[in-house]
Z-matrix of the N, CA and C atoms (Angstrom, degrees):
N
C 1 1.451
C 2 1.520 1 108.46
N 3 1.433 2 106.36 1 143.97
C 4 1.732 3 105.27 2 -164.69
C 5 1.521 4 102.47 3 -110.92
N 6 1.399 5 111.60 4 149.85
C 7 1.672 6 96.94 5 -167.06
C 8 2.031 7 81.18 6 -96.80
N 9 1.341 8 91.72 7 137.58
C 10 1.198 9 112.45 8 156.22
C 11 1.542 10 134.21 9 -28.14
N 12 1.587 11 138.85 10 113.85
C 13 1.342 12 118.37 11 -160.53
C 14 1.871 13 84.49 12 -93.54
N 15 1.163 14 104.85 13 120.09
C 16 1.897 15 127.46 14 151.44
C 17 1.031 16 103.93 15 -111.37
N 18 1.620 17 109.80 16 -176.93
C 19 1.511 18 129.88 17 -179.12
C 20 1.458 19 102.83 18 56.61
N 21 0.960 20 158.35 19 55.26
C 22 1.689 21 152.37 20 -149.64
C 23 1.472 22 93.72 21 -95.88
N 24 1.452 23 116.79 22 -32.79
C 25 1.921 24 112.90 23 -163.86
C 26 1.387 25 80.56 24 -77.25
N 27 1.064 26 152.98 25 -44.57
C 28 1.597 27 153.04 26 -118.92
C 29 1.590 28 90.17 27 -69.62
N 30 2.225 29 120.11 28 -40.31
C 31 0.806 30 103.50 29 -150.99
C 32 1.513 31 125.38 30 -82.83
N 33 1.249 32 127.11 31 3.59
C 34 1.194 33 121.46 32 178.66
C 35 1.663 34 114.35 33 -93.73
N 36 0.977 35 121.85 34 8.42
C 37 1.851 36 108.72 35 -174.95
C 38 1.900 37 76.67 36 -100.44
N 39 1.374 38 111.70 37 -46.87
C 40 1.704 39 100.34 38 -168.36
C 41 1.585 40 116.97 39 -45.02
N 42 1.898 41 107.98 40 -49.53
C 43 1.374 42 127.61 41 -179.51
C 44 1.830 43 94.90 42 -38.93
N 45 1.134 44 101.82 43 -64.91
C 46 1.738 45 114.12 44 -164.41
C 47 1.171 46 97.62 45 -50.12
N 48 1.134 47 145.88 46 -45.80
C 49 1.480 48 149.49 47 -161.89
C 50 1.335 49 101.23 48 -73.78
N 51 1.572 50 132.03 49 -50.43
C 52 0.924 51 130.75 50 165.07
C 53 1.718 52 153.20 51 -74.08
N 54 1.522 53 89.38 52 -9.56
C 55 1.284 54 118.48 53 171.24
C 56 1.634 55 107.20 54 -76.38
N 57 1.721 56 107.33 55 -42.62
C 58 1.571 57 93.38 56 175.38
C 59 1.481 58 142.52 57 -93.20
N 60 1.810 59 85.08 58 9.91
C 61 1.579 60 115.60 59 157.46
C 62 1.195 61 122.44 60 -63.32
N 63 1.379 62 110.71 61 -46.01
C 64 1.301 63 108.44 62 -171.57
C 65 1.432 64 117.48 63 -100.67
N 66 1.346 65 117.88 64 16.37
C 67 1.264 66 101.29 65 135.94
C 68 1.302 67 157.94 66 -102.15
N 69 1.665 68 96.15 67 47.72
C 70 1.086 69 122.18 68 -175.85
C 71 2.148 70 109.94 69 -132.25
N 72 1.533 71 78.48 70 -12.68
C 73 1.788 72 76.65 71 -173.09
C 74 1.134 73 90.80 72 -165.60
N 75 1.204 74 122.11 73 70.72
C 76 1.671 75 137.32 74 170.70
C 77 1.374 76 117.11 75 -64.10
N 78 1.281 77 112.80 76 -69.58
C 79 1.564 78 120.74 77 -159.21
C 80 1.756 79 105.08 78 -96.93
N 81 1.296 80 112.29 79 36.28
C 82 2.187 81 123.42 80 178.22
C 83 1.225 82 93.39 81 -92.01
N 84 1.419 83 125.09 82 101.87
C 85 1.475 84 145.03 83 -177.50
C 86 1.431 85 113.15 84 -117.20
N 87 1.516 86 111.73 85 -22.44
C 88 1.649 87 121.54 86 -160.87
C 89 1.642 88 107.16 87 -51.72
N 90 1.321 89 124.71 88 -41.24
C 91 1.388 90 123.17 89 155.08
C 92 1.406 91 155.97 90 -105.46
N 93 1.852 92 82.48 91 19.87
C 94 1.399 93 93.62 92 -174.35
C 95 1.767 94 116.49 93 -89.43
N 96 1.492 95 89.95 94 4.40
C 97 1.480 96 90.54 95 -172.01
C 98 1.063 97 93.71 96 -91.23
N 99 1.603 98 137.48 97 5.36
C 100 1.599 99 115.13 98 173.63
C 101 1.664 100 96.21 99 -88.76
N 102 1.102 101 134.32 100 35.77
C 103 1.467 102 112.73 101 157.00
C 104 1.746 103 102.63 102 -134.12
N 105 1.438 104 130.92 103 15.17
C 106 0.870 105 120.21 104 153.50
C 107 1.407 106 136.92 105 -126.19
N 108 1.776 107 107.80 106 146.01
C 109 1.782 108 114.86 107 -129.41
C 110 1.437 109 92.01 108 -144.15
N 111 1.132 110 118.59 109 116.94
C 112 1.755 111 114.54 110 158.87
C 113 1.403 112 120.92 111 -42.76
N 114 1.214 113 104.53 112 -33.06
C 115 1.742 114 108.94 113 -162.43
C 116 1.579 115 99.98 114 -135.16
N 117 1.649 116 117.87 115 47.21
C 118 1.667 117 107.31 116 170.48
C 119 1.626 118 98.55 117 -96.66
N 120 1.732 119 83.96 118 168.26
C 121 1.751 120 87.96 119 -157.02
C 122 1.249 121 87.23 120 -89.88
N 123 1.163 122 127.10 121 141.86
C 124 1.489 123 138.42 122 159.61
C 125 1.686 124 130.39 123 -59.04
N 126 0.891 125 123.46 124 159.54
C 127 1.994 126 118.61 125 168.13
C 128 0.981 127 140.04 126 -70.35
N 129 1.287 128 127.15 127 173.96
C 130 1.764 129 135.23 128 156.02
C 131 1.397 130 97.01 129 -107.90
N 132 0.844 131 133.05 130 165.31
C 133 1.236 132 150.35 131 103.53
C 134 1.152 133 136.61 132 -118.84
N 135 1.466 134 123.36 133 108.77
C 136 1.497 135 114.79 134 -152.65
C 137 2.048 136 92.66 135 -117.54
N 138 1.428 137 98.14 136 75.35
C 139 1.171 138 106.71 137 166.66
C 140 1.589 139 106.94 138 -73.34
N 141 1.808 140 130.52 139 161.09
C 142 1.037 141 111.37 140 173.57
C 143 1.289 142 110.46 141 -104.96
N 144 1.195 143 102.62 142 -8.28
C 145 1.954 144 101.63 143 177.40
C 146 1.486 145 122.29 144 -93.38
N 147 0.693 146 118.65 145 136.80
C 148 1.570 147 143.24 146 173.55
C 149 1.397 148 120.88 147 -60.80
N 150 1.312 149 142.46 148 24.67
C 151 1.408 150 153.77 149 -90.05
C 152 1.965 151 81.79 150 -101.39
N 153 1.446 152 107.69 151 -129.02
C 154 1.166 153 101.70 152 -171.14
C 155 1.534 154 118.24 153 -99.51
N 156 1.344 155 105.78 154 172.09
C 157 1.401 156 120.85 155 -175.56
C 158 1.546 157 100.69 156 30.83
N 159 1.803 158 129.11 157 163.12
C 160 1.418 159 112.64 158 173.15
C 161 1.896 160 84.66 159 -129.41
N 162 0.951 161 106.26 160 -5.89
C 163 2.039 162 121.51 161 -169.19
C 164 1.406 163 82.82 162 -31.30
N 165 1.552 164 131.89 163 162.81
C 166 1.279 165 128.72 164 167.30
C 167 1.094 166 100.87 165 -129.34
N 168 1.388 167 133.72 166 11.46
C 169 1.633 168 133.52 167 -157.55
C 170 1.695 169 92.85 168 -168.53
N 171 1.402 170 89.75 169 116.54
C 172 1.469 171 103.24 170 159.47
C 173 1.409 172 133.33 171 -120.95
N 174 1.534 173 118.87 172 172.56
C 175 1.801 174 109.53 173 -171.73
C 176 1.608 175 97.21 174 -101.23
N 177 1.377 176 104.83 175 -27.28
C 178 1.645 177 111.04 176 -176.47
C 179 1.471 178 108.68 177 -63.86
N 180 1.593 179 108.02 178 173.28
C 181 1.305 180 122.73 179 170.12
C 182 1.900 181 107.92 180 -77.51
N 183 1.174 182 115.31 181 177.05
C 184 1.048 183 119.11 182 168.35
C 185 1.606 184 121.50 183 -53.49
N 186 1.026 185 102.02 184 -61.56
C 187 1.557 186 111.13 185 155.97
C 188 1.657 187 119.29 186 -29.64
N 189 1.441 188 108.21 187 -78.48
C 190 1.590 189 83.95 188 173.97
C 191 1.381 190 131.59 189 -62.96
N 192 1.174 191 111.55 190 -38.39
C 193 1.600 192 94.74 191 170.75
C 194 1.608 193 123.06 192 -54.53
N 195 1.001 194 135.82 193 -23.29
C 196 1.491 195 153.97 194 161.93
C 197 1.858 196 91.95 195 -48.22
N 198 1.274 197 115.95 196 -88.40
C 199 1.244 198 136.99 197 -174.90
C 200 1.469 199 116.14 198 -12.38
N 201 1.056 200 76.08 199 -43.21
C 202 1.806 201 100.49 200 -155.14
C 203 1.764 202 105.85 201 -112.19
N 204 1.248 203 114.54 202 32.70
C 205 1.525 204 138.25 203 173.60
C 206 1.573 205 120.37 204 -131.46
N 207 0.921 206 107.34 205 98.81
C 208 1.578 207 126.34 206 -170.40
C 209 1.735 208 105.33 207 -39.52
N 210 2.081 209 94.16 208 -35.11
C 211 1.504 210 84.99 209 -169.89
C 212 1.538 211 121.43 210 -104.14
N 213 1.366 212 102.17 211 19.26
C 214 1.313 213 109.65 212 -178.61
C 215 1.875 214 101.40 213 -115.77
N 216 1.467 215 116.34 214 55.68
C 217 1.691 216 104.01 215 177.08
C 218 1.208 217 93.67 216 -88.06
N 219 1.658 218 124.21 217 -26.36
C 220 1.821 219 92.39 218 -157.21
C 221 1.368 220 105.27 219 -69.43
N 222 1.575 221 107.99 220 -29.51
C 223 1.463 222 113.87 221 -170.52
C 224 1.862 223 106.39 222 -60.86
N 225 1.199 224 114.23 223 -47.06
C 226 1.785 225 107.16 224 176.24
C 227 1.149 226 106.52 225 -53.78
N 228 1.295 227 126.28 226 -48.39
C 229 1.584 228 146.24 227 -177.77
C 230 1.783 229 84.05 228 -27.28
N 231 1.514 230 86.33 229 -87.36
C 232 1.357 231 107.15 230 -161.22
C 233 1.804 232 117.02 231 -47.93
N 234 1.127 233 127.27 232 -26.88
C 235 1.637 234 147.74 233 175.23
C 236 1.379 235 101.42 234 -64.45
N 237 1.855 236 109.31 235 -46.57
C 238 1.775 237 101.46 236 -167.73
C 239 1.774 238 88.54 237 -75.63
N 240 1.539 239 120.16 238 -60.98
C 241 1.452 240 102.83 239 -178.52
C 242 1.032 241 136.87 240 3.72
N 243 1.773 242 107.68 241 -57.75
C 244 1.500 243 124.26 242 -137.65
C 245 1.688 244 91.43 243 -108.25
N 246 1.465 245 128.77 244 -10.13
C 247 1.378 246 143.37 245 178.41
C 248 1.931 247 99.95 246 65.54
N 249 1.545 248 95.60 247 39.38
C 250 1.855 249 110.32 248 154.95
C 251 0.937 250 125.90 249 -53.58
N 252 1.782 251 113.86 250 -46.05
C 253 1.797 252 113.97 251 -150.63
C 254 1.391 253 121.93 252 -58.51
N 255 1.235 254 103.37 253 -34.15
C 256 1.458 255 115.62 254 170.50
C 257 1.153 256 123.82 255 -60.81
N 258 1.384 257 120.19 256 -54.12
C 259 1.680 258 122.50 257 166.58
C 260 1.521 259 101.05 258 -60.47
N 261 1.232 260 142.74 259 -34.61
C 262 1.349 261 139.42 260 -164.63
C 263 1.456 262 111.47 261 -52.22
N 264 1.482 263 107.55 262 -43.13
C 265 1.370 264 112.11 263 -176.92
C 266 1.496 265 134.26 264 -100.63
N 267 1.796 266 87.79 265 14.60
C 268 1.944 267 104.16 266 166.01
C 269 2.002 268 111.92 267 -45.89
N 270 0.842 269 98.87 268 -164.34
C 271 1.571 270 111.77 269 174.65
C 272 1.507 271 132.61 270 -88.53
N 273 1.597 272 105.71 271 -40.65
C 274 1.427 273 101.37 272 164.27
C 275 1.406 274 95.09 273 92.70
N 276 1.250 275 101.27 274 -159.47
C 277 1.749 276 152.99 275 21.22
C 278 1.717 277 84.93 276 -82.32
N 279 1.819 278 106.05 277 152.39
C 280 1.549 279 119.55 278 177.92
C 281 1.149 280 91.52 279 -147.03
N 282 1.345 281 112.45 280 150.14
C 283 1.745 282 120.10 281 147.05
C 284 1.418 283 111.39 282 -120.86
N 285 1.281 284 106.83 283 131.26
C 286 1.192 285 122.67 284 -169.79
C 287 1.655 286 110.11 285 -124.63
N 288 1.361 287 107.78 286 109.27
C 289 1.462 288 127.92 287 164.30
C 290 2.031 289 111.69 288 -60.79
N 291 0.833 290 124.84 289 77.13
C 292 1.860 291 134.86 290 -148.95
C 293 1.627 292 91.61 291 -101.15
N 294 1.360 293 131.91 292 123.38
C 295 1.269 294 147.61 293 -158.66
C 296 1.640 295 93.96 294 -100.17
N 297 0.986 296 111.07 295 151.53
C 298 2.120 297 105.47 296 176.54
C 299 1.277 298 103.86 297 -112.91
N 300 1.347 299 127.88 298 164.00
C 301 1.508 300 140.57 299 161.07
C 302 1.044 301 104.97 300 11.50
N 303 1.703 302 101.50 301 -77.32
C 304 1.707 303 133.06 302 -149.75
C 305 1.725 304 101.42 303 -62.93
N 306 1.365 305 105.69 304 -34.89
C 307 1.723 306 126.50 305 -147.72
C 308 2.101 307 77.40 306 -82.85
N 309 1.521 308 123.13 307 -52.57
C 310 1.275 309 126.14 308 -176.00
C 311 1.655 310 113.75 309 -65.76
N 312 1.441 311 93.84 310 -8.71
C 313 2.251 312 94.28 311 -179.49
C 314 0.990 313 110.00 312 -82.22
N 315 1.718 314 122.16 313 -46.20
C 316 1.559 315 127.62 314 173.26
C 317 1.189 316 104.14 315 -47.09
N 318 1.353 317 149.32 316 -17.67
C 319 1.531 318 146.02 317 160.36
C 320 1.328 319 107.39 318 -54.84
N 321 1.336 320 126.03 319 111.24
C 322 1.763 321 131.37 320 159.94
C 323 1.693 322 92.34 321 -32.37
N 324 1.475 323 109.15 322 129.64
C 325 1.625 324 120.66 323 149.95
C 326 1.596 325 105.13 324 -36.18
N 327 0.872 326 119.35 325 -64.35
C 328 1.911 327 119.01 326 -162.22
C 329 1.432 328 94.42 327 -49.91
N 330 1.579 329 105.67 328 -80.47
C 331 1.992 330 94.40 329 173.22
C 332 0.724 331 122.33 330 -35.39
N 333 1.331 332 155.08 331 -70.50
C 334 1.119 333 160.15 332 -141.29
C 335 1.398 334 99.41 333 -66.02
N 336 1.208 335 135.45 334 -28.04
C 337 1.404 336 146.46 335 -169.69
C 338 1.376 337 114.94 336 -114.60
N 339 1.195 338 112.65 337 -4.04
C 340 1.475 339 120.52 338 149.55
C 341 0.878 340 107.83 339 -99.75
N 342 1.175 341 160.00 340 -31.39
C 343 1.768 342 154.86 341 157.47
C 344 1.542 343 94.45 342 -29.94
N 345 1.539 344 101.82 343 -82.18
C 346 1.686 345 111.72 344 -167.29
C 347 1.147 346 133.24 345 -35.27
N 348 1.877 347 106.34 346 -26.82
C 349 1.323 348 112.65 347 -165.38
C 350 2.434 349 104.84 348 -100.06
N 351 1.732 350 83.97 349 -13.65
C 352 1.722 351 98.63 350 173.97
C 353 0.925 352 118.25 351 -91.99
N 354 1.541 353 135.71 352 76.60
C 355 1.607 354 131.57 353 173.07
C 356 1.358 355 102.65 354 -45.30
N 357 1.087 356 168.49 355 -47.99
C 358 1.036 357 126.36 356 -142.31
C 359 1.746 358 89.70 357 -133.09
N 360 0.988 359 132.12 358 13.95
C 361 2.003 360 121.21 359 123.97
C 362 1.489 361 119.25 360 -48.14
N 363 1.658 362 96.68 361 -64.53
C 364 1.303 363 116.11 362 170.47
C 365 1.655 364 121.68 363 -24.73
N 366 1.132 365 92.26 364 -74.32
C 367 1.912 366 104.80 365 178.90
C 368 1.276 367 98.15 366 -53.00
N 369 1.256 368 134.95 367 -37.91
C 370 1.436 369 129.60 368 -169.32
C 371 1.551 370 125.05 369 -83.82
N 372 1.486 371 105.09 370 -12.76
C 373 1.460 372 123.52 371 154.91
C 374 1.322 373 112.53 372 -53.92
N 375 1.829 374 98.31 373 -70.69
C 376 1.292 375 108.82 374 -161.17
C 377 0.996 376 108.65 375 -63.65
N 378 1.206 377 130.62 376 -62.66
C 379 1.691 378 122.09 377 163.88
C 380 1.245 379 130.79 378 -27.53
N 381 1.066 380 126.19 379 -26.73
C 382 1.717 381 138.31 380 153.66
C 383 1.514 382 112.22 381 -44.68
N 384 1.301 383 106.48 382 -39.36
C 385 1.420 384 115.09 383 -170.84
C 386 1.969 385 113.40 384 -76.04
N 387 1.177 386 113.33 385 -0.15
C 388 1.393 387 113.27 386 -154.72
C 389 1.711 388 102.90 387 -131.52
N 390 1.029 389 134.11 388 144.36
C 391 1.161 390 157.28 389 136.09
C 392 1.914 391 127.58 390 -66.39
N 393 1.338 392 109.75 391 151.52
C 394 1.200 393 86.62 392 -177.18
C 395 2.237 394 97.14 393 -119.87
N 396 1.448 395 98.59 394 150.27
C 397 1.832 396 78.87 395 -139.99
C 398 1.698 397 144.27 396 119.64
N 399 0.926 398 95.54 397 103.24
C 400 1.355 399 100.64 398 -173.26
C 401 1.514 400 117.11 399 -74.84
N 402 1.447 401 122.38 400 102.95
C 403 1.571 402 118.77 401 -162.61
C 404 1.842 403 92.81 402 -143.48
N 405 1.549 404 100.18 403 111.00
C 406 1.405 405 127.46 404 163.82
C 407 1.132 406 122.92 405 -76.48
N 408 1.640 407 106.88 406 163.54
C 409 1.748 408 85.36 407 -157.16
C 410 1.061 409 120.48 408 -63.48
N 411 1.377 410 110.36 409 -48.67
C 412 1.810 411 118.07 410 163.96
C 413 1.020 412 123.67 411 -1.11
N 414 1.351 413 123.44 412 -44.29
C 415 0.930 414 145.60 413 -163.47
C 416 1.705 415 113.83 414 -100.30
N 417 0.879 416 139.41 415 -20.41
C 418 1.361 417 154.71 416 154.03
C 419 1.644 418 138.72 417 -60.08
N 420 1.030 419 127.85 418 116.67
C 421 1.771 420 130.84 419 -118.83
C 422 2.084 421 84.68 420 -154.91
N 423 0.911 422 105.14 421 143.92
C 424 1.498 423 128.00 422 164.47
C 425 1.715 424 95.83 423 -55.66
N 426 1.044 425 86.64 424 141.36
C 427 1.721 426 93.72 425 166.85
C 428 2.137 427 109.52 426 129.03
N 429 1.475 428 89.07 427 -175.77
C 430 1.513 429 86.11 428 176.68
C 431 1.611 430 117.73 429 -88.69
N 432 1.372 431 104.89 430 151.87
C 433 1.744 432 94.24 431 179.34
C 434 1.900 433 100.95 432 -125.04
N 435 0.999 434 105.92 433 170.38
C 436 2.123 435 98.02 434 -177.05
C 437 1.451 436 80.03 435 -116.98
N 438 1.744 437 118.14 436 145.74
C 439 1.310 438 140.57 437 -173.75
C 440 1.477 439 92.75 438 -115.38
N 441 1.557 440 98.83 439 153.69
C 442 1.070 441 114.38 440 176.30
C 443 2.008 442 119.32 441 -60.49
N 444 1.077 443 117.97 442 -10.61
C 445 1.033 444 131.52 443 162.98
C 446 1.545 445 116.91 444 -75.44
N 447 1.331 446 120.97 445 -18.08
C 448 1.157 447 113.41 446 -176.29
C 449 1.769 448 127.02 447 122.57
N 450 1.073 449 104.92 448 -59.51
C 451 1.237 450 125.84 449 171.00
C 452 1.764 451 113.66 450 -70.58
N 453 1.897 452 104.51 451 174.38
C 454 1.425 453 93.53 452 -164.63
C 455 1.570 454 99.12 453 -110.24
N 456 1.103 455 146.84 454 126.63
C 457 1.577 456 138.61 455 157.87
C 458 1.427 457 103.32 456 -87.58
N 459 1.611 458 103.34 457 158.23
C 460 1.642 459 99.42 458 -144.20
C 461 2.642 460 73.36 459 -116.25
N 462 1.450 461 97.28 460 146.96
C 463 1.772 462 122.60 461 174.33
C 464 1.746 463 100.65 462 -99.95
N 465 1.665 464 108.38 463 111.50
C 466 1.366 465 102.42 464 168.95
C 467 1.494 466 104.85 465 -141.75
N 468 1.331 467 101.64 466 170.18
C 469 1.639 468 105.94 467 178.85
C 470 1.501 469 126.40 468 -135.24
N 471 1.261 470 130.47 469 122.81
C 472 1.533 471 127.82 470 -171.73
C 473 1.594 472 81.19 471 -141.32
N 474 1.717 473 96.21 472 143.48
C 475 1.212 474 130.67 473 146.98
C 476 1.453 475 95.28 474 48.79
N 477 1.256 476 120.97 475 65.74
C 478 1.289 477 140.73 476 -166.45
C 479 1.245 478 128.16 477 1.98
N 480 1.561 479 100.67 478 61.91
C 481 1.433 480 118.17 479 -174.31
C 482 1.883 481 94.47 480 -138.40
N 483 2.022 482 118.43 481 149.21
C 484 0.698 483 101.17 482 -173.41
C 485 1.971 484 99.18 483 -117.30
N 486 0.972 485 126.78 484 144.75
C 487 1.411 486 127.75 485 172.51
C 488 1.406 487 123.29 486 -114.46
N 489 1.424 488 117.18 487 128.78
C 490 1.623 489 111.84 488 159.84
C 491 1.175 490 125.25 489 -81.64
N 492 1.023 491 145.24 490 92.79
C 493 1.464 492 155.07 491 -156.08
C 494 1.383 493 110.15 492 72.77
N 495 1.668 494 104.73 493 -114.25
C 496 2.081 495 113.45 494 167.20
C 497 1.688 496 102.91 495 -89.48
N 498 0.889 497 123.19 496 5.05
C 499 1.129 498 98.49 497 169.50
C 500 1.735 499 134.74 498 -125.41
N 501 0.987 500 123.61 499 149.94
C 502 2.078 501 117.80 500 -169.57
C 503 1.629 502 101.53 501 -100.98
N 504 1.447 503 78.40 502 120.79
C 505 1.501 504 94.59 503 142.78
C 506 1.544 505 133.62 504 -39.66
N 507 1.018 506 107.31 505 97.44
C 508 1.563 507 114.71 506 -177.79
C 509 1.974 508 114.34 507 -70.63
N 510 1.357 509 87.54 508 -52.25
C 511 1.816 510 110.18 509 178.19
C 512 1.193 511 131.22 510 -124.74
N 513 1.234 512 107.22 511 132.76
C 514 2.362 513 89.46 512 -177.37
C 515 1.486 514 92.44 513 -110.17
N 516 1.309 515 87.14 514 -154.85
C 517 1.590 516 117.80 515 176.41
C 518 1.602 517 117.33 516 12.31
N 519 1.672 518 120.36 517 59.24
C 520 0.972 519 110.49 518 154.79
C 521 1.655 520 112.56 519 -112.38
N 522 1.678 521 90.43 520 137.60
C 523 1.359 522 114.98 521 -163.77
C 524 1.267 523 110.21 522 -85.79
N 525 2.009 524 113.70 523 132.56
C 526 1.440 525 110.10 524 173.79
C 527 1.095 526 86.16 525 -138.15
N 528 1.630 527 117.99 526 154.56
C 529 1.403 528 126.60 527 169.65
C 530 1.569 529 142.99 528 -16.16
N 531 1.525 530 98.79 529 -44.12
C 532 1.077 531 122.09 530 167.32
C 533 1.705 532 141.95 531 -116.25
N 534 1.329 533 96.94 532 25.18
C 535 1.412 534 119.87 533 172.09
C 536 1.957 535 109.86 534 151.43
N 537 1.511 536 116.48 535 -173.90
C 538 0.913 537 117.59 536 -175.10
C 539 1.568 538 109.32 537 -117.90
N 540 1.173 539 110.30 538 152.37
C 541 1.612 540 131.04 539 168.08
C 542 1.532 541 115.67 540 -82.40
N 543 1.354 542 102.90 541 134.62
C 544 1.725 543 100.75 542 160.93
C 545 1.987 544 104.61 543 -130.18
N 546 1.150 545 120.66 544 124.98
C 547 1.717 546 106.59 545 -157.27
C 548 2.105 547 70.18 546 -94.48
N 549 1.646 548 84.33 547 152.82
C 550 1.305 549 116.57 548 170.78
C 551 1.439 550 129.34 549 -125.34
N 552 1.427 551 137.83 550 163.91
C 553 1.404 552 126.07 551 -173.61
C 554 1.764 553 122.24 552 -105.78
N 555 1.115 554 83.84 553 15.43
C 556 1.998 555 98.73 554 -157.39
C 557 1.552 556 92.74 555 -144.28
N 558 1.241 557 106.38 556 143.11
C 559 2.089 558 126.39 557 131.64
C 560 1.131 559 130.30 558 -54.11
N 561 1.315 560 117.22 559 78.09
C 562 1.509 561 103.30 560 164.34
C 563 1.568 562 137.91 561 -51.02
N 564 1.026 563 132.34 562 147.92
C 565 0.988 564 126.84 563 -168.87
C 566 1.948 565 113.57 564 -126.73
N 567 1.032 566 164.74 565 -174.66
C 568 1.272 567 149.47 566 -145.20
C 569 1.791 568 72.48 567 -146.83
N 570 1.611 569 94.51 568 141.42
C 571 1.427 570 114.69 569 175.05
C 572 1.554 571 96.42 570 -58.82
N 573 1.347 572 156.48 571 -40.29
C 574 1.347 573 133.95 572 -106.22
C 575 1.931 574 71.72 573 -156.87
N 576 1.063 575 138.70 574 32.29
C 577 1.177 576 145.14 575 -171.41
C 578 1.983 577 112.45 576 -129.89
N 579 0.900 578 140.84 577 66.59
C 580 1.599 579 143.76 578 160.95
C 581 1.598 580 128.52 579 -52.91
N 582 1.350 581 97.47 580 67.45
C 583 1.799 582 113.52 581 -174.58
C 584 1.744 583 101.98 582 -33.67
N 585 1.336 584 103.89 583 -61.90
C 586 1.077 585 105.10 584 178.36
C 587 1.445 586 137.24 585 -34.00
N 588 1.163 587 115.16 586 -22.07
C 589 1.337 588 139.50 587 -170.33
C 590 1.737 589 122.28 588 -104.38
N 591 1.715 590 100.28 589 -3.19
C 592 1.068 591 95.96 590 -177.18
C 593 1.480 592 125.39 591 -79.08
């Protein structure tokens, strides 16, 4: 079962986030091949809302489709912060795991406002969020993957749902020019990262 592509704007503020990750750690593949599989089983997600945009294919970069999604501001918010937007709309190919509104509320106010005000926590979030590479779900397998940030976030699956770390994939495969989207329900955060502390 294939999770549904929603959130479609979501994907360009994620792309941007990840585009200016990787130019710092572009070609870190050593574990990303444990999540890609000719034959991994794909998702459900049987969200009941219809959230934004349902387009599954876009002409824009990641960035605009982000932009131009009502429910992805904190995430632009958070991209201009971190001085992303610009890298956002490099070439790629990226996959970007892109958190929504809702996914940025489960963030305590206080964090969330210490993130915003720490560029370079910040960047290190967002960069958490991204892959370098265009990898559909199809293509996506249990195991560890290396983020454009550096570090590894771990691909698992229960009850035919797929998650990057604590949080599920709500939507895959929405397509932007320069890489693909997967919308998620959570903030990741980088193992080696203490919000609290900022």
């Amino acid at each position: 079962m294939r999770i549904r592509a929603r959130h479609a704007l979501l994907a360009p503020v994620t792309a941007a986030l990840l585009l200016a990750a990787c130019s710092s750690d572009s070609n870190d593949s050593s574990n990303t091949s444990a999540t890609v599989a000719t034959s991994a089983p794909t998702t459900s997600a049987s969200a009941g809302s219809e959230s934004p945009s349902s387009a599954a294919m876009s002409t824009g970069t990641i960035v605009d489709v982000a932009a131009s999604n009502p429910e992805f501001t904190t995430l632009v918010t958070a991209v201009k912060a971190a001085g992303l937007a610009e890298t956002l709309a490099g070439p790629g190919p990226f996959t970007v795991f892109a958190p929504t509104n809702e996914a940025f509320a489960k963030v305590p106010n206080d964090v969330l406002d210490k993130l915003l005000a720490n560029k370079e926590a910040l960047t290190k979030v967002l960069t958490y969020h991204a892959l370098p590479g265009a990898v559909e779900a199809a293509d996506v397998k249990p195991g560890n993957v290396t983020t454009v940030e550096g570090s590894t976030a771990a691909i698992s699956e229960a009850d035919g749902k797929l998650k990057i770390n604590d949080a599920t994939i709500i939507a895959t495969d929405v397509m932007a020019s320069n890489g693909v989207i997967h919308v998620i329900d959570a903030v990741l955060i980088p193992p080696d990262l203490d919000v609290n502390s900022l």
